[in-house]
N, C-alpha and C positions, 0 to 999 in steps of 0.2 A: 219605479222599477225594483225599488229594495224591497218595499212592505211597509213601509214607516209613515206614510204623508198620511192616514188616517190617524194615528193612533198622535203623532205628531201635532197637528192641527187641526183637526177636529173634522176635516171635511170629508163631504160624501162625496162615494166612490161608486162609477158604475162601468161595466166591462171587466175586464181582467186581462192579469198578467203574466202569462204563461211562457214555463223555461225547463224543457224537456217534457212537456206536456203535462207541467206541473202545475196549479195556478197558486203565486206566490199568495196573492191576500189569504188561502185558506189552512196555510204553513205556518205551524208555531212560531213565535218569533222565531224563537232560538234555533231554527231548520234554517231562518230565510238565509242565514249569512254561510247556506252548504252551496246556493243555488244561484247569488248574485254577491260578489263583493265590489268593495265604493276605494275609490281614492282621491279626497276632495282639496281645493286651492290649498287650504293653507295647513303642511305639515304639523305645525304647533300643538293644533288642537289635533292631534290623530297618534299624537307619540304620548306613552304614557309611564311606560318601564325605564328601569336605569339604565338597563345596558343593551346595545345593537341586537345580541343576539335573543335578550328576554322578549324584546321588542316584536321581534318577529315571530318566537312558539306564541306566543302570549293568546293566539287567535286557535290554538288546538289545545287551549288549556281545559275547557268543559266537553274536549273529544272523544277524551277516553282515548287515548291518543301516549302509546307510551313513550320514556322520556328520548330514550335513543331514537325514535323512530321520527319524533320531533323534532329532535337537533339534526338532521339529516336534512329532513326537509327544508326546516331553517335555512341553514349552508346552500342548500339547491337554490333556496329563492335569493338567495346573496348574490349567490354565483350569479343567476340570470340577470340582475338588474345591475352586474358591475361593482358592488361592493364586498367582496369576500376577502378583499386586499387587509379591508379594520378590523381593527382589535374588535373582537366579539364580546372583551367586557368596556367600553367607548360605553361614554353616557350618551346617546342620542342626540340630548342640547348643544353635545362642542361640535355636532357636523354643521355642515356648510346649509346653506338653504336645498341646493340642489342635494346634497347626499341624502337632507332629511324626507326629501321626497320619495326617492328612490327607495329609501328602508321604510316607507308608507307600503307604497308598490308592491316591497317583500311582503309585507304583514296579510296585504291581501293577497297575493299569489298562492301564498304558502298555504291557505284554504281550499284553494283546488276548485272553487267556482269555476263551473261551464262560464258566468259570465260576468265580466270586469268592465266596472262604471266609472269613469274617470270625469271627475265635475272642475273643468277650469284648473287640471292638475299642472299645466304650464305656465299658467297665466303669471303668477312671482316670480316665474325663473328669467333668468340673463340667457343669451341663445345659446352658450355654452352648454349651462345647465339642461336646458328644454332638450338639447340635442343629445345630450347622454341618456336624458331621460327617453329618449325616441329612440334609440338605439337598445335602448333595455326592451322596449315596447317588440322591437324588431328580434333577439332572442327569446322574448316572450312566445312570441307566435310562428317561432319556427322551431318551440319543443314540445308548446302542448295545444290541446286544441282548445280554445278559447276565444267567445265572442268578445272583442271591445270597445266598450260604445263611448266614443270621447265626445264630451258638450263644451263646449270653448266658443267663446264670441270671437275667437283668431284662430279659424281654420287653419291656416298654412303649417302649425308645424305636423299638422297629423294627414293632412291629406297626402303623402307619398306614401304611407300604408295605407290608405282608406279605400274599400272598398264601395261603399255609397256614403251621400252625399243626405240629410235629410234635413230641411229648411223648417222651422216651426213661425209663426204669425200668430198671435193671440189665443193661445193653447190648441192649433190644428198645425198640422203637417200640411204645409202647402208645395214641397218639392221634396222629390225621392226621386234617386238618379246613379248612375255613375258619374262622380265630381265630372270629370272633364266635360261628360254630356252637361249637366245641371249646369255651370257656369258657360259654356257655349249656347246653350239656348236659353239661358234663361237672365244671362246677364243682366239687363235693363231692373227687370223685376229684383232679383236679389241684392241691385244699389240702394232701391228702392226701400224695401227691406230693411235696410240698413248693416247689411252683412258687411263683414269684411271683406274683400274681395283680396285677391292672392294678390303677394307687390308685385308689382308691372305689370297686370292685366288689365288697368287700366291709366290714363294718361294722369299725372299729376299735375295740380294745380299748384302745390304751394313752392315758396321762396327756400332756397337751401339754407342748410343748418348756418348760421354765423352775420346772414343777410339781414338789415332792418328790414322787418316787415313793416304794414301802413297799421297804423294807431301804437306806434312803439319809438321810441328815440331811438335817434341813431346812435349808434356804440360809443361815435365822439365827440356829440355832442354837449355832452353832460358831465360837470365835476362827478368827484368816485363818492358815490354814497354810503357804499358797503367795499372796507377793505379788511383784511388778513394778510398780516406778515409774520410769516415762518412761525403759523400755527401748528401747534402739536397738542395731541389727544390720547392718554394715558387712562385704559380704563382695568386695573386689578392688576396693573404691572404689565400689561400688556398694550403696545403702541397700536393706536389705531389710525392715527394721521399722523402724517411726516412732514412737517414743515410745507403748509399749504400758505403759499402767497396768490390773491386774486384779491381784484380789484373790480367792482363791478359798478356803473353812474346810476343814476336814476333813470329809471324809462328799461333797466335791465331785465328783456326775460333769459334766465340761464338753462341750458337742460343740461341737467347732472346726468352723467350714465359711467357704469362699468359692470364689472363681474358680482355677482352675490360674492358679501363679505368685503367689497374694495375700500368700503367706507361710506357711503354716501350716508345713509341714515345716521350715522356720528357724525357727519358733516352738516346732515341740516341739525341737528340736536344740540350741536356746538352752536348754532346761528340763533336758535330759538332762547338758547341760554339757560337751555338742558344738562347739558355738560360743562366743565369744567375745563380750560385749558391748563393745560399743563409745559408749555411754553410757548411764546409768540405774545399775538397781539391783537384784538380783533375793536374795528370802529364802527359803528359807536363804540363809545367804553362804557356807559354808564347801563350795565347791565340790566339795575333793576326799575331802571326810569324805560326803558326802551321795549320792554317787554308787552306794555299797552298796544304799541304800531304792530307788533308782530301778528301774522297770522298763518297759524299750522293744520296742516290737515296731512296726520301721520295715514301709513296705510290701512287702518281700522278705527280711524276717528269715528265711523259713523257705527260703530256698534254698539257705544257708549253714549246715548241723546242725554241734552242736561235739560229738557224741558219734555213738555207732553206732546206738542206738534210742530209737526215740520216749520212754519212759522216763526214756531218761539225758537227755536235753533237759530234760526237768523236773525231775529230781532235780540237774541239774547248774546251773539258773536259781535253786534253792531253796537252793541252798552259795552260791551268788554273795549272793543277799540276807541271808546269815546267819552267821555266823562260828561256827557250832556247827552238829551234827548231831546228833541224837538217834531216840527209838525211834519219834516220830511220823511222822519224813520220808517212812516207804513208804506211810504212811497219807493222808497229807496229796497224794503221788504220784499214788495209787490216784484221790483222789477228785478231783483235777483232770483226769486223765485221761475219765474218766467222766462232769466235768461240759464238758467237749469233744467231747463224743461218739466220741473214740479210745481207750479201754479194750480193744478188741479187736484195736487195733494196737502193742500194749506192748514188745512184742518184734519189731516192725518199724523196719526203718532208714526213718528220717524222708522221704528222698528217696523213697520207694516210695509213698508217700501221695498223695493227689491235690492238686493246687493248694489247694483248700479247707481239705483236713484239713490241710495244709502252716500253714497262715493262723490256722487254731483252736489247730494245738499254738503260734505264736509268740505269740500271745495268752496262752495259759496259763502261759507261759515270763515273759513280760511280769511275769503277775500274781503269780506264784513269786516271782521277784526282787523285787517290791517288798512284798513280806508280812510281811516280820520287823522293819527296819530302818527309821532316822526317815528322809527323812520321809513313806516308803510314798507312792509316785510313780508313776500307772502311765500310760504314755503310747502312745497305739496309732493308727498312722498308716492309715487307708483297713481295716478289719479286717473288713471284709464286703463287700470289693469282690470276692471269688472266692467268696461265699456266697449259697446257694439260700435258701428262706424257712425250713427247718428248719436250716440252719448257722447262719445270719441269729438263730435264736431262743436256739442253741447261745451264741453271742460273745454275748449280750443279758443270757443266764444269768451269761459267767464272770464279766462286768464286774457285775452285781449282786452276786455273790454277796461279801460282808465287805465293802463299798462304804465303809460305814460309817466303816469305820477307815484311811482312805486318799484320797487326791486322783486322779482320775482324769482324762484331757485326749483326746478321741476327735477327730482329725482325718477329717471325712466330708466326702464330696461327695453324702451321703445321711440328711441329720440328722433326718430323721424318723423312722428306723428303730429310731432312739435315743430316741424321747420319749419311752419306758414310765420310762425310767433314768435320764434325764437332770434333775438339778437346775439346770442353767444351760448358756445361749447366748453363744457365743463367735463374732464372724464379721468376718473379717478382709479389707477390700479396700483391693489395694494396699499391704499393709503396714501399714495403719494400722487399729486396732479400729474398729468401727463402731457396733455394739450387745453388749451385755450383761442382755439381762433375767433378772432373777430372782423367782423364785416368792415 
């Protein structure tokens, strides 16, 4: 819909893309970004200037476009998305996750595109965030006219503005509707699918958050494998954790949740033996003997492959957790592979995978590493933030599967999705624990 998938990856292109009866592929580049702007998952790579307000002219810099007339606009698109409160000279990097998305938002508003492509622009945020973010969405479209088209494998936060509903199956459109109609009639097919379907429209199956699920120890049955007493996390003078005490047995799966910025990602980086503490206590102790058991899958592990195929990503996470190799390794390969749903990708370079499949092999990479070695540590930051309802059941499976024999720590801004698996409630605000139930 931008103009870029040819020029990008080399593929052939047939039809067209028309936007005011324009057709974008025969638009200089430099036109297409008058007629379509993008605002995609992760802020990081989409922020480039020092300060909030460069941030946003930065897109009327080759407009011709004079300076007052820019900064005007700027502030307009502040205003709309809820940010005009910051400092306009604010480096970009010290906002929040959700603020940095939101001054995304601006950079493309402030364009003035008929039409706004929003790719999994919720998908990292906390429901806080998503919901500010929707609410900016919602002064959005009640001051200009503007088409926008949001793609998200989790419908719900965009269907109370959404106008249709359009379902895609193996690059074809097989549902276009009005949501309410489309999920009324079409339910059965769109589980199918593997869509998300809205919460509570349909019945759930799994165990609630704190309950032992079946192939997981029970909460009390097991000495504490993993503790922390009155951990603290100091990063540039600035506290990130506040005296976290948790004690979690073997057989523990945790799901971490809170607010973007509460800490969770310092929290698994403290466990990985990433960071430093800076007061407390964490057991094991022997930091650098325990780093072998551990296995991490941050939320962009899979964009960095340390081999040529999918394969060797697993067979080369399963040498890391083990100091031996033997005749089981291609067997043990096979069957992660497969319980990742990429057994047909085996002989693919990782990069060639889609975002998702990218997210399920760093997962199984994850659970590779920590399979052999004490003290079997698997730590998996957001693992179903680029997962449909069937990848979603895929990550559900790897983390179940030998649960038993291992400590698991699910950092989600989606802990529900985890309750089938989860023996215990982790939720951090602020840096400081808040609750812990256990079944």
């Amino acid at each position: 819909m931008i103009g870029v998938l040819e020029e990008a990856t080399g593929a052939e292109l047939s039809g067209s893309v028309r936007v005011l009866d324009r057709d974008i592929a025969e638009e200089p580049a430099a036109e297409r970004g008058r007629a379509v702007a993008a605002v995609w998952q992760r802020p990081d790579v989409q922020l480039f200037r020092g300060s909030v307000l460069d941030e946003v002219r930065a897109g009327l810099d080759h407009r011709l476009v004079v300076a007052a007339e820019g900064t005007a606009r700027a502030r307009e698109a502040l205003r709309l998305v809820g940010l005009d409160h910051l400092d306009e000279e604010r480096d970009p990097m010290s906002l929040s996750g959700g603020e940095q998305q939101r001054l995304a938002l601006a950079a493309a508003l402030v364009l003035d595109a008929p039409v706004l492509v929003l790719d999994e622009a919720t998908s990292a945020l906390d429901a806080r965030a998503a919901r500010r973010f929707g609410e900016a969405l919602d002064r959005i479209r009640r001051s200009r006219s503007v088409t926008i088209i949001a793609i998200d494998h989790r419908p719900d936060a965009h269907l109370p503005r959404a106008d249709r509903l359009l379902v895609l199956d193996e690059g074809r459109i097989v549902l276009d509707g009005a949501p309410d109609r489309v999920y009324r009639e079409h339910r059965s097919r769109i589980d199918r699918l593997g869509v998300r379907l809205p919460r509570g429209s349909r019945p759930s199956s799994v165990a609630s958050p704190g309950a032992a699920a079946p192939g997981t120890a029970d909460p009390g049955s097991a000495g504490t494998a993993l503790r922390l007493e009155g951990a603290e996390v100091s990063v540039r003078g600035v506290r990130i954790l506040h005296g976290i005490d948790l004690h979690l047995p073997e057989g523990a799966v945790a799901v971490l949740s809170g607010d973007n910025g509460a800490g969770k990602s310092t929290l698994l980086r403290l466990l990985a033996a990433e960071v430093r503490l800076s007061r407390g206590r964490v057991h094991p102790r022997r930091r650098t003997r325990i780093r072998r058991g551990i296995g991490s899958a941050p939320q962009r592990a899979g964009d960095l492959p340390l081999t040529p195929t999918v394969a060797g990503e697993i067979r080369s996470a399963l040498a890391a957790g083990s100091a031996r190799r033997d005749a089981t390794t291609a067997e043990r390969v096979s069957r992660l592979l497969e319980e990742a749903g990429l057994e047909r990708h085996a002989a693919s370079h990782p990069l060639r995978l889609s975002g998702g499949q990218r997210q399920r092999l760093a997962v199984a990479a994850a659970i590779a590493s920590g399979a052999r070695a004490e003290p079997r540590l698997v730590l998996l930051d957001e693992p179903t933030s680029a997962q449909d309802r069937r990848g979603t059941e895929l990550v559900l499976g790897l983390v179940a599967a030998g649960s038993r024999y291992r400590v698991t720590i699910i950092a989600t801004h989606d802990p529900e999705a985890f309750a089938a698996v989860a023996t215990h409630r982790i939720e951090l605000d602020a840096g400081r624990l808040t609750a812990v139930p256990q079944g």
